[in-house]
C-alpha positions in Angstrom: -88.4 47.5 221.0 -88.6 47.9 224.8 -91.9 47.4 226.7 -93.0 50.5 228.6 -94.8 49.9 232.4 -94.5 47.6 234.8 -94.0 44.5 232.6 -91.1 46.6 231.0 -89.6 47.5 234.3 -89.9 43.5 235.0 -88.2 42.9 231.9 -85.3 45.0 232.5 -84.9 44.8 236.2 -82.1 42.4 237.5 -83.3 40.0 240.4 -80.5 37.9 240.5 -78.8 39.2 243.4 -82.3 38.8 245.2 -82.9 35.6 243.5 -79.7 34.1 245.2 -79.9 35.9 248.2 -83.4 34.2 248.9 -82.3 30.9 247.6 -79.6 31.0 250.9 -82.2 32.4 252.8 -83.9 28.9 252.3 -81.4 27.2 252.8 -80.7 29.2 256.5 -84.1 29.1 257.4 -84.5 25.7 257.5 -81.1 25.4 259.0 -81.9 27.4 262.0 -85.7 26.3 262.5 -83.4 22.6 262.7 -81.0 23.6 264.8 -83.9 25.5 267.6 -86.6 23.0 267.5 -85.5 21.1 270.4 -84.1 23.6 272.6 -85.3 24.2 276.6 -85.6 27.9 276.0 -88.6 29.4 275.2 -87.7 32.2 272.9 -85.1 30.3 270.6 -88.0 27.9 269.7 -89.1 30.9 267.7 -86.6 32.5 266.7 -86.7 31.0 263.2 -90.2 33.2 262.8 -88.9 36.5 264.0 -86.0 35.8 261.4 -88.5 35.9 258.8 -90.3 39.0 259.4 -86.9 40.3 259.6 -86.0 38.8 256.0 -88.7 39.9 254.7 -87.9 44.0 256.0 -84.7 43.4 254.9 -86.2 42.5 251.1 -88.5 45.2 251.4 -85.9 47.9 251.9 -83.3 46.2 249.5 -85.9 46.6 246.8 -86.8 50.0 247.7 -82.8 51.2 247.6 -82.9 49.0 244.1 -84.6 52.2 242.5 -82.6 54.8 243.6 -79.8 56.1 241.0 -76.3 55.3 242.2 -75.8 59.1 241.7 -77.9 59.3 244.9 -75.5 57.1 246.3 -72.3 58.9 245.2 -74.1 62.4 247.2 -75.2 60.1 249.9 -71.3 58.5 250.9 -70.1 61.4 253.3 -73.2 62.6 254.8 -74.0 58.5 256.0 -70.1 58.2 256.8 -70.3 61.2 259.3 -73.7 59.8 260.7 -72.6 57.0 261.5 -69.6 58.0 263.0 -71.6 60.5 265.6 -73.9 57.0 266.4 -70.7 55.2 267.0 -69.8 57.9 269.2 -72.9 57.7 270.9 -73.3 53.8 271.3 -70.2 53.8 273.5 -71.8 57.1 275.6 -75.6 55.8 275.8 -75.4 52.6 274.3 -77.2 49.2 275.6 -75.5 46.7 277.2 -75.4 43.2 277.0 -73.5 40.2 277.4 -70.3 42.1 278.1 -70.6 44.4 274.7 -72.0 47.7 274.3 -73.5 47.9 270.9 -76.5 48.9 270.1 -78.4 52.3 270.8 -82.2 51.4 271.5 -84.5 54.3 270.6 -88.1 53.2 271.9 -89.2 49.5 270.4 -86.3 50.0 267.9 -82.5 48.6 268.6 -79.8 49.9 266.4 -76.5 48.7 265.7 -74.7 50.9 264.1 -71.2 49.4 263.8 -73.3 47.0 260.9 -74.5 50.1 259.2 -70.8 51.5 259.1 -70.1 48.8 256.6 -72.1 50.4 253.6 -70.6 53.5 254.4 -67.1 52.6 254.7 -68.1 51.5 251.1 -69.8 54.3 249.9 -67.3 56.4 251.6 -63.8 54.7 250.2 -65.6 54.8 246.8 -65.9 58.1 246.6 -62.8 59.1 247.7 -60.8 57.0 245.1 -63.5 58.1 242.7 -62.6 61.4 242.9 -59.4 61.8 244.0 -57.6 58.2 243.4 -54.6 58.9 240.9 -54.5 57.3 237.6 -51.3 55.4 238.4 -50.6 53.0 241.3 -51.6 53.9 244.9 -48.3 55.0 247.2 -48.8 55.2 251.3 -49.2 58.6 250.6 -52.2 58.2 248.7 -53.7 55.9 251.6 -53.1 58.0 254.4 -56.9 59.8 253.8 -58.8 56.4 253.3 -57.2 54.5 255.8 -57.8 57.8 258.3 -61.3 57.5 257.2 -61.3 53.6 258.0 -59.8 53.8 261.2 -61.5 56.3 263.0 -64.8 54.2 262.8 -62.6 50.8 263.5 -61.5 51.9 266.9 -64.9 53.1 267.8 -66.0 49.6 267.1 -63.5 47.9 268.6 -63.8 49.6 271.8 -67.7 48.8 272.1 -65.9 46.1 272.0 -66.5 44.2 268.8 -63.3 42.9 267.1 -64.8 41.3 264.5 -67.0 44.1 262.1 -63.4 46.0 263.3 -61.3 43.4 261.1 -63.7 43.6 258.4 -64.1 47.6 258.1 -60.0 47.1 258.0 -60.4 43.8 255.1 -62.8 45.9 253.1 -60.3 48.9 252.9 -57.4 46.6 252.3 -59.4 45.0 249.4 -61.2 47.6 247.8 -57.1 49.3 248.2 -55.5 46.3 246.3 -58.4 46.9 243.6 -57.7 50.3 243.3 -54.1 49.1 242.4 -51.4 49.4 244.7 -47.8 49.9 243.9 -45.6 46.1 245.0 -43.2 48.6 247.4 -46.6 49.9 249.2 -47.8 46.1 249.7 -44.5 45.1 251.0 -44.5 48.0 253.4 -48.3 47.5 254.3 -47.6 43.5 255.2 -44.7 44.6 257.9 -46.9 47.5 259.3 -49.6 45.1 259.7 -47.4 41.9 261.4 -45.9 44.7 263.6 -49.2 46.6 265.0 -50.7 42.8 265.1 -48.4 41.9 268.0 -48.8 45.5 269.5 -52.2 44.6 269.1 -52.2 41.5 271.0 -50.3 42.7 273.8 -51.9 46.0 274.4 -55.3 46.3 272.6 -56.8 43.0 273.3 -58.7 42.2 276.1 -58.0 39.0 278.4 -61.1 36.9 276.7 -59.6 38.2 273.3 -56.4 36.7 273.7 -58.0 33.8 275.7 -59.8 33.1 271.6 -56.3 33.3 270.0 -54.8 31.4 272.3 -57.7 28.4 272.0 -57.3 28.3 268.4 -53.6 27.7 268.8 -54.6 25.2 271.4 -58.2 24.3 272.0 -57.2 21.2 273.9 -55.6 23.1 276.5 -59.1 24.1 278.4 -61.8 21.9 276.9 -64.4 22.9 279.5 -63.4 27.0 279.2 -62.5 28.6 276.6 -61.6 25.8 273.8 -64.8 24.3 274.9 -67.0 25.8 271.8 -64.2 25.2 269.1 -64.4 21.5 270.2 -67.7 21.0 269.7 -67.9 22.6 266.2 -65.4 20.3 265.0 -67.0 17.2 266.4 -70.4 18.4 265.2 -68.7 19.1 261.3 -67.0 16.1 261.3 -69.6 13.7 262.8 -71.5 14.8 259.6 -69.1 13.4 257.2 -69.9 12.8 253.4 -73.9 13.0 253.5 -74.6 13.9 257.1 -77.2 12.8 259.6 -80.2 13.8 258.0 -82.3 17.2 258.4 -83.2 18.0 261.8 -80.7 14.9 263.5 -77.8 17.0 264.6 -76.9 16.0 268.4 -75.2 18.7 268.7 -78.5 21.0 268.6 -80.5 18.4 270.1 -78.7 18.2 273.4 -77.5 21.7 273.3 -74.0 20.5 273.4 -73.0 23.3 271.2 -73.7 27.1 272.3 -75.1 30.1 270.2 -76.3 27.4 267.2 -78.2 29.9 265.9 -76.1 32.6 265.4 -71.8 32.0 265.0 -72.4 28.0 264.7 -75.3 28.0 262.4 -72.6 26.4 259.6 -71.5 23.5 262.0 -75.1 22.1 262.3 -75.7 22.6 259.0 -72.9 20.8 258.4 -73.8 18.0 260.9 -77.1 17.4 259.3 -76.0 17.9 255.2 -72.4 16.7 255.4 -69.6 17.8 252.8 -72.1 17.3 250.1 -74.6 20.0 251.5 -72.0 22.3 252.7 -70.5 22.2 249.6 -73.5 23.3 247.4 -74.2 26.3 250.3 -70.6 27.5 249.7 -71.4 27.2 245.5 -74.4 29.3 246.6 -72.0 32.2 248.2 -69.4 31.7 245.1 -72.1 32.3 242.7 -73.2 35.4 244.4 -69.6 36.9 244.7 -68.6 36.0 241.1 -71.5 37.6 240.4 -70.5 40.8 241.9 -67.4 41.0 240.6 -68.6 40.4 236.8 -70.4 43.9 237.8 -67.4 45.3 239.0 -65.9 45.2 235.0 -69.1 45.4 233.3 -70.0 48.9 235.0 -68.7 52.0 233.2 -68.5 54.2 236.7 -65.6 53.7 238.9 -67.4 54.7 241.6 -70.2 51.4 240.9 -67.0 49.8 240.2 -65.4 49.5 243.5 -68.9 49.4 245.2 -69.6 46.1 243.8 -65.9 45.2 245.1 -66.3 46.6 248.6 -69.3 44.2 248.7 -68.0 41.5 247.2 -65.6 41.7 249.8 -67.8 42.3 252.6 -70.1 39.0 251.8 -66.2 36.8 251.3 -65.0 38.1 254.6 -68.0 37.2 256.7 -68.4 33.7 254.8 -64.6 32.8 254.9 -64.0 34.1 258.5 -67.3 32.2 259.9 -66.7 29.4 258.2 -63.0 29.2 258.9 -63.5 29.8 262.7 -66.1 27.0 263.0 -64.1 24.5 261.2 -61.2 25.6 263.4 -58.7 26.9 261.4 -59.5 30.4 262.4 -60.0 32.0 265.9 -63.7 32.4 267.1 -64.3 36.6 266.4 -68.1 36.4 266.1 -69.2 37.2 263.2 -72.4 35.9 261.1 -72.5 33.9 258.1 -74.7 35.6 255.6 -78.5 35.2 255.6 -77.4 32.0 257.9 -76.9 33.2 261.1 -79.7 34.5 263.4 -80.4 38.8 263.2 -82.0 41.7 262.1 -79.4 43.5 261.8 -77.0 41.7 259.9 -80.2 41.0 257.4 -80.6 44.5 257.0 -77.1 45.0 256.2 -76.7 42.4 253.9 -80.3 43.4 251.9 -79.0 47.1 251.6 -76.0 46.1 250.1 -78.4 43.8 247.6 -80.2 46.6 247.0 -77.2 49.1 246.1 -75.7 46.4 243.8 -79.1 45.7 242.2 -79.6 49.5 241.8 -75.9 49.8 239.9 -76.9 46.9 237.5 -80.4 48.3 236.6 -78.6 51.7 235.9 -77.8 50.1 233.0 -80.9 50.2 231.9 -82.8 52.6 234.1 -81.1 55.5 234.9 
């Protein structure tokens, strides 16, 4: 027999997605208070507390998208896809500046970034489509032309702010929650040689000198250890100098002289590293595998298709941002600036990251809800 009322609600609702996103948090909020304590500037010294106010919002607004029906969601997909478009549109017309990126769109006290909120919707948006109008069979190019249209519009809006990185990943989350959908061997074949091809077009046209300058340092971070190869250095001394157990909590060098720049944003993981060693970082990386595996069990135990590929398309966006910060800290991928999840130091990201808890959490208590 169910239990009506709250204590029934409790008994039904599913909190692990918040309980492991909170259990990271920890971990990431101890890791950044480490990495800031010693610093000469004022206002990183307390930045650890403005990133809890913003965790907890972040909580606060995943729980309250928890109860809303993924029908909602479904109505919901193009309205906050052509939204979000007009914002990008206007970020790049009346946006803020700052160091050398125009992102954000500040309306009074408030500073939005709207390139982070076009991930949900490129989700909501490519789940729908295939939802509706997805064949039964494998997908063809033909059948991509519409998503990809709809994933490239908002990925050269964001690249031109500029922002390369949330750029790859709106391109990542289409190519995964594609391959999901099913794609026919012929269409991946074709799809690799279009994407080697407008890479290199890419590289020589689209990218800007300090963009290439990144790819370049990867190849070759020894070749300007003072410039440009100067922070991939440093990560790797600071990951390796920690070893099997590492240092100790609150002992990096690297954050205690300020040898290594934005520690508490893109190289949160290389001081964590420092101070915890292989064994730490690798029960924070068992931390991110249980949450993914997680979502993907959803993805097959859902009946709609539609709560199907949104559990993918976040799956997908929590691996990208993990594998791709962690990878370009480590040095085996170029530096593109993007957070590590519920690590890294920002409201924005947190509020990303806590919708998309909140949208999964709602499609697993529909279960039993709705």
């Amino acid at each position: 027999m169910k239990t009506s009322g709250i204590l029934g609600i409790l008994q039904r609702y599913d909190f692990s997605f918040f309980i492991i996103s909170i259990l990271i948090f920890l971990v990431g909020i101890l890791n950044l208070y480490s990495a800031t304590h010693t610093t000469t500037v004022s206002w990183l010294q307390g930045v650890y507390k403005v990133q809890i106010l913003f965790f907890l919002f972040s909580v606060f607004v995943a729980a309250m998208v928890s109860f809303i029906s993924p029908k909602i969601f479904f109505k919901l997909a193009l309205p906050a896809y052509l939204v979000n478009t007009l914002l990008l549109v206007a970020v790049l017309i009346l946006g803020h500046k700052g160091m050398g990126a125009q992102r954000w769109l500040v309306i009074g006290p408030a500073r939005i970034q709207p390139s982070e909120l076009m991930k949900i919707s490129i989700i909501l948006m490519l789940a729908k489509w295939y939802a509706k109008h997805g064949p039964v069979n494998e997908l063809g190019l033909k059948e991509l032309i519409v998503p990809f249209i709809m994933v490239f519009l908002p990925t050269i809006l964001i690249i031109m702010e500029p922002d390369l990185g949330t750029g790859l990943i709106l391109m990542l989350i289409f190519g995964v929650i594609s391959f999901y959908r099913k794609l026919k061997w012929k269409t991946i074949f074709i799809i690799g040689l279009i994407t080697i091809v407008s890479g290199s077009v890419m590289y020589k046209f689209g990218l800007k000198a300090y963009q290439r300058r990144r790819i370049l340092t990867f190849l070759n971070p020894d070749a300007d250890t003072r410039g440009s190869g100067y922070n991939a250095i440093q990560s790797k001394i600071a990951i390796g100098s920690g070893k099997a157990s590492g240092k100790g909590f609150m002992k990096s060098s690297q954050a205690s002289f300020n040898y290594l720049p934005e520690k508490h944003t893109d190289f949160v993981f290389s001081i964590f590293n420092e101070e915890h060693g292989f064994i730490g970082s690798f029960f924070l990386i068992c931390l991110y595998l249980v949450l993914m595996l997680r979502l993907i069990w959803l993805a097959t135990a859902v009946n709609s298709f539609f709560d199907s590929i949104i559990c993918v398309g976040v799956m997908s966006l929590f691996f990208w941002h993990t594998f791709i910060n962690m990878g370009m800290v480590m040095g085996v991928l170029p530096i593109v600036g993007l957070p590590l999840p519920y690590m890294s130091y920002g409201g924005s990201g947190l509020l990303t990251f806590g919708i998309c808890i909140g949208i999964v959490t709602s499609i697993s208590n529909s279960r039993k809800f709705f």
